[in-house]
MIDREN-574636 format. One line per 5 residues: number of its first residue (from 1); their letters; for each residue y, x negated, z of N, C-alpha, C, CB. Coordinates in nm, 2 decimals. Glycine has a CB too. Example, Ala and Ser with C-alpha at 12.3 -4.5 7.8 and 13.67 -1.06 7.14 Angstrom:
1) as) -0.57:-1.32:0.78:-0.45:-1.23:0.78:-0.33:-1.32:0.78:-0.45:-1.13:0.90  -0.22:-1.28:0.71:-0.11:-1.37:0.71:0.00:-1.29:0.79:-0.06:-1.41:0.57
END
This chain:
1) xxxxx) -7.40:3.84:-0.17:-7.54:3.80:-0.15:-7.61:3.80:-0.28:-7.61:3.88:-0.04  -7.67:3.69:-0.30:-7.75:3.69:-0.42:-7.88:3.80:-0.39:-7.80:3.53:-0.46  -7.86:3.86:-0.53:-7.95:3.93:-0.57:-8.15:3.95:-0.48:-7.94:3.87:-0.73  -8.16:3.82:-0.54:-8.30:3.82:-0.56:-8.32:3.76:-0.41:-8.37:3.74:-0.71  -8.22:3.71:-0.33:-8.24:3.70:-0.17:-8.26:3.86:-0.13:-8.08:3.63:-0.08
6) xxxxx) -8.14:3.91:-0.16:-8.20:4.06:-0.09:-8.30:4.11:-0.12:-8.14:4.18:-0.10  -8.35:4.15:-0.20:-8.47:4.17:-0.24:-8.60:4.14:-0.17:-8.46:4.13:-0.36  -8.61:3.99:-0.16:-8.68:3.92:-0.08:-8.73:3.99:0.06:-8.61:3.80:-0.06  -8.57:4.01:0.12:-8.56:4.08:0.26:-8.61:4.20:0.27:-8.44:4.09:0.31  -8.60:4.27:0.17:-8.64:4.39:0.15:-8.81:4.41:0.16:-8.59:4.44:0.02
11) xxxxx) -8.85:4.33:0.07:-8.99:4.32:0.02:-9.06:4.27:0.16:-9.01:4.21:-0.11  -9.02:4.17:0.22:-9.03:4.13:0.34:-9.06:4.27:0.43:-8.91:4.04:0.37  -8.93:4.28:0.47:-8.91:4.40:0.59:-9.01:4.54:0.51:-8.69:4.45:0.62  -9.05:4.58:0.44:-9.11:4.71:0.35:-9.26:4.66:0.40:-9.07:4.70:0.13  -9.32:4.55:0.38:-9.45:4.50:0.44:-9.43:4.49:0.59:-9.49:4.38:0.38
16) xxxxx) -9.33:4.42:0.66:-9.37:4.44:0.80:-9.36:4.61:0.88:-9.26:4.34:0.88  -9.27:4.70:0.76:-9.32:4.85:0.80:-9.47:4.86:0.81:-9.27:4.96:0.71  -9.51:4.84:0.67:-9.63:4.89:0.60:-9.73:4.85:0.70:-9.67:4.82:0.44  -9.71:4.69:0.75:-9.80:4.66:0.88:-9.81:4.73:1.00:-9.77:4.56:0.92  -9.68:4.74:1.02:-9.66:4.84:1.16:-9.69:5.00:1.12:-9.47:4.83:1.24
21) xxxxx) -9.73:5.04:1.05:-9.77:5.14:1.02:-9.69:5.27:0.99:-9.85:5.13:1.09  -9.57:5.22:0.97:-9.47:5.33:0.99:-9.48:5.44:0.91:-9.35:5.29:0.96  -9.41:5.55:0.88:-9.45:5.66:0.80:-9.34:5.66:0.68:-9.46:5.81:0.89  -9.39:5.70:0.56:-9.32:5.67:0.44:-9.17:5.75:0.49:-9.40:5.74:0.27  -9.12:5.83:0.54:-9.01:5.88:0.55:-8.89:5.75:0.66:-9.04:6.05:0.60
26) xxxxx) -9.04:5.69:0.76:-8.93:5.62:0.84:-8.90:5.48:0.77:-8.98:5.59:0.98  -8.97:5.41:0.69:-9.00:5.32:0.58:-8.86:5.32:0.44:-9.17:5.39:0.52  -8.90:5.43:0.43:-8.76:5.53:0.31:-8.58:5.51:0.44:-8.84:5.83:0.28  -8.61:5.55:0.55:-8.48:5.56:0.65:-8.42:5.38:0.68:-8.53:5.64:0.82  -8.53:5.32:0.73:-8.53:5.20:0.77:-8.45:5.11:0.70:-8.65:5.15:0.79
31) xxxxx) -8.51:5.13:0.51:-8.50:5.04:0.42:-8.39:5.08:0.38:-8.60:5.03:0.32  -8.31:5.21:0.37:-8.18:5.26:0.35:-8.06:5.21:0.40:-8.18:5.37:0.38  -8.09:5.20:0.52:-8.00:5.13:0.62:-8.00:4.99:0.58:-8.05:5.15:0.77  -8.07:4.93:0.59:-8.07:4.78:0.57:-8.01:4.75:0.41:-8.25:4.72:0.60  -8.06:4.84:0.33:-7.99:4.80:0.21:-7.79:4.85:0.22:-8.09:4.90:0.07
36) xxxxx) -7.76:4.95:0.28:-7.66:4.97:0.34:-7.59:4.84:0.41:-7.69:5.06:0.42  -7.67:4.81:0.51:-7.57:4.71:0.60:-7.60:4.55:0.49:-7.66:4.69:0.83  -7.69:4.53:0.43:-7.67:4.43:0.30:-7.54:4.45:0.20:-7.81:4.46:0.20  -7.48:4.56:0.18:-7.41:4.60:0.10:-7.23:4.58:0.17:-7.48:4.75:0.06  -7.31:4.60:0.35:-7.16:4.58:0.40:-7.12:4.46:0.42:-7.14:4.65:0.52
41) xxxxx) -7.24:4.35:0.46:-7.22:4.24:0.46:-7.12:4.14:0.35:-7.34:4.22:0.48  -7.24:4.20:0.23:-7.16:4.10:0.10:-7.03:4.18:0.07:-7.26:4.09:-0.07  -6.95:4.24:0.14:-6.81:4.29:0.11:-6.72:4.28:0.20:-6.81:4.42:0.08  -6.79:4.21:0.33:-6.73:4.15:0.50:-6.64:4.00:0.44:-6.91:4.09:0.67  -6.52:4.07:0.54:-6.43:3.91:0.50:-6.55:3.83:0.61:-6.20:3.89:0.57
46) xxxxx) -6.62:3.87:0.72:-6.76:3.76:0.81:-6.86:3.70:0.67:-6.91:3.92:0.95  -6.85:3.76:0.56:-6.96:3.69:0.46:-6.88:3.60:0.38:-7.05:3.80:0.35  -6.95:3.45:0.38:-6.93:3.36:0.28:-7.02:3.32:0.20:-6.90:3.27:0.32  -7.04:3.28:0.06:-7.15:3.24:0.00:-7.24:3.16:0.01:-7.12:3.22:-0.07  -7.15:3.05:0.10:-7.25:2.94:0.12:-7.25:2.98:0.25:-7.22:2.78:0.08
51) xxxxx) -7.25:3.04:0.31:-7.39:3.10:0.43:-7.46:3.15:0.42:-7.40:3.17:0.51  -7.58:3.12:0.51:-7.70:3.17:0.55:-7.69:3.30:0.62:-7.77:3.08:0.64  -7.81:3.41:0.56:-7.75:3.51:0.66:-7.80:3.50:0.79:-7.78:3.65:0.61  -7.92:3.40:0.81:-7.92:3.40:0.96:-7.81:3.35:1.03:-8.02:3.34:1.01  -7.72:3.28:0.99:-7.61:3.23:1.05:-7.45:3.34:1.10:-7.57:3.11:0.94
56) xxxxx) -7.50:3.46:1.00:-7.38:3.56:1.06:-7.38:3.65:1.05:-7.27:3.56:1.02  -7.59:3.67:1.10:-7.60:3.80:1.15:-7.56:3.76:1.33:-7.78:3.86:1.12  -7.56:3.86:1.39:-7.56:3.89:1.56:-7.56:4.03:1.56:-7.42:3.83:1.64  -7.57:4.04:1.71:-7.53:4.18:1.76:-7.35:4.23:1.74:-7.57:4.17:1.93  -7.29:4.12:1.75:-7.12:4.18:1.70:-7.14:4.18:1.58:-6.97:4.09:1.73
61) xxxxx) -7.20:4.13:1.46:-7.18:4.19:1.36:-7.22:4.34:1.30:-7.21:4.10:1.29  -7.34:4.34:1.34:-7.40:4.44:1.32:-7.32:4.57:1.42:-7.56:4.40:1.35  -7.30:4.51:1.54:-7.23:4.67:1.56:-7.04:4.69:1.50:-7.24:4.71:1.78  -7.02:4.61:1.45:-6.88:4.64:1.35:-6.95:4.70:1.23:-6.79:4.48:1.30  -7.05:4.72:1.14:-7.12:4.80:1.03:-7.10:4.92:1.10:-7.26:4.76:0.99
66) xx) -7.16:4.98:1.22:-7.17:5.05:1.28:-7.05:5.15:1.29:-7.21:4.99:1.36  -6.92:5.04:1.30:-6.79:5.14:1.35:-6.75:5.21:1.22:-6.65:5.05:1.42
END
């Protein structure tokens, strides 16, 4: 996954905390994880370059990060 996509998501998801009002430690947990499961994605034989990641997120993917 390119760089400055994730980032994006991050920056993105970091403000919809900030909106929802979350508390800097759940903010710091949230963002951890997500940079985590970003990290598992771009190393999944499920990730291709020329996909979108809305195209190969789901609930089965995400709970195979999990296992």
């Amino acid at each position: 996954m390119e760089e400055e996509k994730a980032r994006c998501i991050l920056n993105d998801y970091e403000a919809y905390l900030t909106h929802e009002e979350k508390s800097s430690g759940t903010k710091e947990k949230y963002l951890r994880d997500v940079r985590s499961f970003l990290k598992w994605m771009e190393n999944s034989s499920r990730w291709n370059q020329t996909m979108r990641l809305e195209n190969v997120l789901s609930m089965e993917t995400a709970a195979g990060w999990k296992e």
